[in-house]
Backbone atoms as SQL, in Angstrom:
CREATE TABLE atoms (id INTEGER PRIMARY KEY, chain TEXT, resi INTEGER, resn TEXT, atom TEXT, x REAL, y REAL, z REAL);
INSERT INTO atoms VALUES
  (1, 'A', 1, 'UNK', 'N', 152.354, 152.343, 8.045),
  (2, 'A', 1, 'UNK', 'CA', 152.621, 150.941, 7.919),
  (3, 'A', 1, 'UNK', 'C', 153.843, 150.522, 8.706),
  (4, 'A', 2, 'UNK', 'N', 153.921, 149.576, 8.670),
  (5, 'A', 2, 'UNK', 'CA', 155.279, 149.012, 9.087),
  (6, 'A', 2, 'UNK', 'C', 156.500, 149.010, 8.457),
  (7, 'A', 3, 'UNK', 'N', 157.895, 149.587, 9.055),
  (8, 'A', 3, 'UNK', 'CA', 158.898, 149.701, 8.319),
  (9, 'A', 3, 'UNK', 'C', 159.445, 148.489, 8.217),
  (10, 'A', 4, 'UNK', 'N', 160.163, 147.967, 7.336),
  (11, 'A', 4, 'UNK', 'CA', 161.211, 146.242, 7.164),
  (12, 'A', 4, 'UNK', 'C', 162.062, 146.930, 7.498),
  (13, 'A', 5, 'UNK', 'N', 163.112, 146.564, 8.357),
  (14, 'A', 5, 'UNK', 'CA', 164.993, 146.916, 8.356),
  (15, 'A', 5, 'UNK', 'C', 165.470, 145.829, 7.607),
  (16, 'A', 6, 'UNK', 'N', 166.226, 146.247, 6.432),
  (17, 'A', 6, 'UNK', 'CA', 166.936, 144.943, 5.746),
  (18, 'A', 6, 'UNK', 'C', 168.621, 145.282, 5.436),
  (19, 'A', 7, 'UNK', 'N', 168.860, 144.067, 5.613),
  (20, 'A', 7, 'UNK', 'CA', 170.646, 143.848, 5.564),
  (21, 'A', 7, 'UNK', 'C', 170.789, 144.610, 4.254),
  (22, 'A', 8, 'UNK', 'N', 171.070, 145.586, 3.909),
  (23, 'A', 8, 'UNK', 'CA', 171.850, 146.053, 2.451),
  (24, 'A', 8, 'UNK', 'C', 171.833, 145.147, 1.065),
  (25, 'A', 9, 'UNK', 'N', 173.360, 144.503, 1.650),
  (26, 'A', 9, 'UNK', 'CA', 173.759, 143.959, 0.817),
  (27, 'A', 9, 'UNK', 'C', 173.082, 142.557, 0.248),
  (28, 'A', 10, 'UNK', 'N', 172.148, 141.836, 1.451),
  (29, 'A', 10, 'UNK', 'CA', 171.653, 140.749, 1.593),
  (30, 'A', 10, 'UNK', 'C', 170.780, 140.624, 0.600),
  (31, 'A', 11, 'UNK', 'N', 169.578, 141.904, 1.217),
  (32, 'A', 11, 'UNK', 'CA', 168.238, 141.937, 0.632),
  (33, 'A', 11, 'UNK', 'C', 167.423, 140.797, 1.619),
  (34, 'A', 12, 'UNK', 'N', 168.134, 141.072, 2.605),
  (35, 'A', 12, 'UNK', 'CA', 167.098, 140.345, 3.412),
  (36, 'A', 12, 'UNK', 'C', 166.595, 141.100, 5.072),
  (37, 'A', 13, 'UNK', 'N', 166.031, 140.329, 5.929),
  (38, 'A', 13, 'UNK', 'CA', 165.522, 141.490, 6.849),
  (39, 'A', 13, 'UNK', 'C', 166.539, 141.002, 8.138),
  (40, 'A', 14, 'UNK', 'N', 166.435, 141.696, 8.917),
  (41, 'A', 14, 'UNK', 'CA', 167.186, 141.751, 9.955),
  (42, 'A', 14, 'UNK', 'C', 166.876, 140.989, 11.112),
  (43, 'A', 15, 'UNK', 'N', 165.598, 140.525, 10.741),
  (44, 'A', 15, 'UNK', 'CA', 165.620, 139.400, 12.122),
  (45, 'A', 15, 'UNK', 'C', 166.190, 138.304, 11.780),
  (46, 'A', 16, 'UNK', 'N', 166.599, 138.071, 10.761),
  (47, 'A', 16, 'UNK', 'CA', 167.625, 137.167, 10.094),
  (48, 'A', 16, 'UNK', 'C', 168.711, 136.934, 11.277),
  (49, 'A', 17, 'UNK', 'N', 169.407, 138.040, 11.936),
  (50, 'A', 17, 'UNK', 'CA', 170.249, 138.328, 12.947),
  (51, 'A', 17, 'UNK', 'C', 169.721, 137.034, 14.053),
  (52, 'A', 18, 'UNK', 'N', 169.017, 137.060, 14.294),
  (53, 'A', 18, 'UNK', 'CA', 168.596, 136.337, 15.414),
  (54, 'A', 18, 'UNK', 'C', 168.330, 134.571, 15.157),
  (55, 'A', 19, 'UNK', 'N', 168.598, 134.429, 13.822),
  (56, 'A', 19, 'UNK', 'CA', 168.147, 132.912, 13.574),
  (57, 'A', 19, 'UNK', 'C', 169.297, 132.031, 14.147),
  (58, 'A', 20, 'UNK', 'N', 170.637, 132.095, 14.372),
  (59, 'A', 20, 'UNK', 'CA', 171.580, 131.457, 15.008),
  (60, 'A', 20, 'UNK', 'C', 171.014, 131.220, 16.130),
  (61, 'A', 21, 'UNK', 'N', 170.444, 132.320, 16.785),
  (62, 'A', 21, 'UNK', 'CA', 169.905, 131.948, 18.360),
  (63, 'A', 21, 'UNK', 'C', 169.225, 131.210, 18.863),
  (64, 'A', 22, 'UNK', 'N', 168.381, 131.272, 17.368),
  (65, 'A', 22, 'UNK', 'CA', 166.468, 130.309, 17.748),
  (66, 'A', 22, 'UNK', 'C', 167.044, 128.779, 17.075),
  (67, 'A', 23, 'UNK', 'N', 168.022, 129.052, 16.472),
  (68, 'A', 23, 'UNK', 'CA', 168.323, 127.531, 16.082),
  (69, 'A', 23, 'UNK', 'C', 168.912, 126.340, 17.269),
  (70, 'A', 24, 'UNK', 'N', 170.012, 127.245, 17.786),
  (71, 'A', 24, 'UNK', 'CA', 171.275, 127.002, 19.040),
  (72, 'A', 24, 'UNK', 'C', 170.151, 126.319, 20.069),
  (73, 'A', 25, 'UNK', 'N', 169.088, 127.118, 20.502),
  (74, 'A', 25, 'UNK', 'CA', 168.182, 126.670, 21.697),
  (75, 'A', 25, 'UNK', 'C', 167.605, 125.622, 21.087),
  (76, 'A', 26, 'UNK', 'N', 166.984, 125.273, 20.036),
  (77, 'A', 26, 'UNK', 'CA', 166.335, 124.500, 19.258),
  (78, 'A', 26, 'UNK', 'C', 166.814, 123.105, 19.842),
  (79, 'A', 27, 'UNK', 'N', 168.245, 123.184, 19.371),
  (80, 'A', 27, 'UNK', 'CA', 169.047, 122.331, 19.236),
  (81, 'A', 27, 'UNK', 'C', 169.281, 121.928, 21.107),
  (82, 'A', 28, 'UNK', 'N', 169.354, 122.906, 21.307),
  (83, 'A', 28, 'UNK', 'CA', 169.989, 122.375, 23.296),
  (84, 'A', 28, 'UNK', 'C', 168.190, 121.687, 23.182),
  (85, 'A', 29, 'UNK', 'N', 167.479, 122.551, 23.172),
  (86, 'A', 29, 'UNK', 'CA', 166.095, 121.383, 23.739),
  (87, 'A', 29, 'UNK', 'C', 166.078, 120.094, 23.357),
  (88, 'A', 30, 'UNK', 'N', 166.531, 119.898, 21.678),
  (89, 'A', 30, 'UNK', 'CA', 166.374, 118.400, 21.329),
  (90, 'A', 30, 'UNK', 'C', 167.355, 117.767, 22.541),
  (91, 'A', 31, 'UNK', 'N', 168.477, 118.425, 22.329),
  (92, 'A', 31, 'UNK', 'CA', 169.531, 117.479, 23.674),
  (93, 'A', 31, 'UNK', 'C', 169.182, 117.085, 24.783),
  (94, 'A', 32, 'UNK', 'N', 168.412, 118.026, 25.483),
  (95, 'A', 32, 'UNK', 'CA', 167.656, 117.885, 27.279),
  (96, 'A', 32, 'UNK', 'C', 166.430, 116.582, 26.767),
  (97, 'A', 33, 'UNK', 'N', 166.130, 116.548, 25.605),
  (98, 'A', 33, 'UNK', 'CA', 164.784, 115.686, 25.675),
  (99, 'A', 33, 'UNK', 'C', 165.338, 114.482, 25.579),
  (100, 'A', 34, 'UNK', 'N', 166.163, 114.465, 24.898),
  (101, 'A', 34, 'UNK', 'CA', 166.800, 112.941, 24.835),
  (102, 'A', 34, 'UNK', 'C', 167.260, 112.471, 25.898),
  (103, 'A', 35, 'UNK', 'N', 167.862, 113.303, 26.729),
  (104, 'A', 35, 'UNK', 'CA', 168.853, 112.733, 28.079),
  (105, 'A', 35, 'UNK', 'C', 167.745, 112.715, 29.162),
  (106, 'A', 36, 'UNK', 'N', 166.050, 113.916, 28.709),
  (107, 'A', 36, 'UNK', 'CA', 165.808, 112.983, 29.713),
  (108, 'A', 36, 'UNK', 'C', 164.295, 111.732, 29.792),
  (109, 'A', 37, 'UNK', 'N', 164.544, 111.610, 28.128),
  (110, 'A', 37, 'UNK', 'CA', 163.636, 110.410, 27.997),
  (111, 'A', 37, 'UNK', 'C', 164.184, 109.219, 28.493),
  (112, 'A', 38, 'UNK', 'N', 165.907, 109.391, 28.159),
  (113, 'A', 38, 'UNK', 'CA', 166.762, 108.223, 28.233),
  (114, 'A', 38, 'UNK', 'C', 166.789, 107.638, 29.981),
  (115, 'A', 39, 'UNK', 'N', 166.579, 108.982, 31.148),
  (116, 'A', 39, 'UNK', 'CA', 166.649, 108.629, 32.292),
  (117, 'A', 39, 'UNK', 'C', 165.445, 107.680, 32.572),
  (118, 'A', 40, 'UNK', 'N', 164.081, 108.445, 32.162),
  (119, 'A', 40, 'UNK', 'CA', 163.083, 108.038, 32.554),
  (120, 'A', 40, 'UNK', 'C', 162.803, 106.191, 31.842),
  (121, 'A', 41, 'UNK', 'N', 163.560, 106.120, 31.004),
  (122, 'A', 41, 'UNK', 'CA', 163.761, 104.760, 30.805),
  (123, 'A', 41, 'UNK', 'C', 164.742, 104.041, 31.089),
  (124, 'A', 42, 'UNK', 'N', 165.691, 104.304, 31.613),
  (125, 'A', 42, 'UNK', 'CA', 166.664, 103.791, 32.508),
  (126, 'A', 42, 'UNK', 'C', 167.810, 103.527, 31.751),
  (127, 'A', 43, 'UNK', 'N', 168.298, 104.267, 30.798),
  (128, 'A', 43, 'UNK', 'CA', 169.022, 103.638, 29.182),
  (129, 'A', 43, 'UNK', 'C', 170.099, 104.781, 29.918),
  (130, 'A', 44, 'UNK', 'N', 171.453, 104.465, 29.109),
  (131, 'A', 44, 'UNK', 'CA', 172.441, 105.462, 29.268),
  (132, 'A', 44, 'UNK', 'C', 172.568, 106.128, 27.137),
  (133, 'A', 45, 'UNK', 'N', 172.271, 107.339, 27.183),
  (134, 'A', 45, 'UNK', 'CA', 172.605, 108.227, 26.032),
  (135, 'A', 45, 'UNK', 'C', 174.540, 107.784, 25.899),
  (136, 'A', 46, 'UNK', 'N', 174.704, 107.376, 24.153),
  (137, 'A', 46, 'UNK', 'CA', 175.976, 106.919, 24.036),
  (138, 'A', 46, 'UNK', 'C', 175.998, 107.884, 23.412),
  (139, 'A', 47, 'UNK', 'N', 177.156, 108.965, 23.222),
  (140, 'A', 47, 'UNK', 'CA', 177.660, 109.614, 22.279),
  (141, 'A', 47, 'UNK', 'C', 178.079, 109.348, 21.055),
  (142, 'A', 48, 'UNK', 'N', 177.838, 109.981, 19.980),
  (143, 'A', 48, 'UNK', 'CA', 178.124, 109.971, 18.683),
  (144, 'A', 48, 'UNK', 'C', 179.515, 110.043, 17.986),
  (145, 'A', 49, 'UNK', 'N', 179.814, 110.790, 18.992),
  (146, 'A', 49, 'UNK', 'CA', 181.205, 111.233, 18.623),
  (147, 'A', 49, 'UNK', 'C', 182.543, 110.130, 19.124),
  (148, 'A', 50, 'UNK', 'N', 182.058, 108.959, 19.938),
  (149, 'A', 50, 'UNK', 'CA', 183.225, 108.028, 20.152),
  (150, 'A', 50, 'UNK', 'C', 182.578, 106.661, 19.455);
């Protein structure tokens, strides 16, 4: 069968390790889609943060 590798202490599995990663890209794609729906409609993306 298939072995699980799991975090110890967690009780959880180890591809757990990798969910920061798949989130991070997640997140840059939503960003590229916005900036470039916003071109193709001629709009300028305002930041949130000012």
């Amino acid at each position: 069968g298939r072995q699980l590798y799991q975090i110890p202490i967690l009780h959880i599995s180890e591809g757990f390790n990798h969910l920061p990663l798949v989130l991070s890209g997640a997140l840059i794609v939503l960003f590229s889609v916005e900036h470039v729906l916003a071109m193709l409609h001629g709009k300028e993306v305002i930041p949130s943060w000012h």
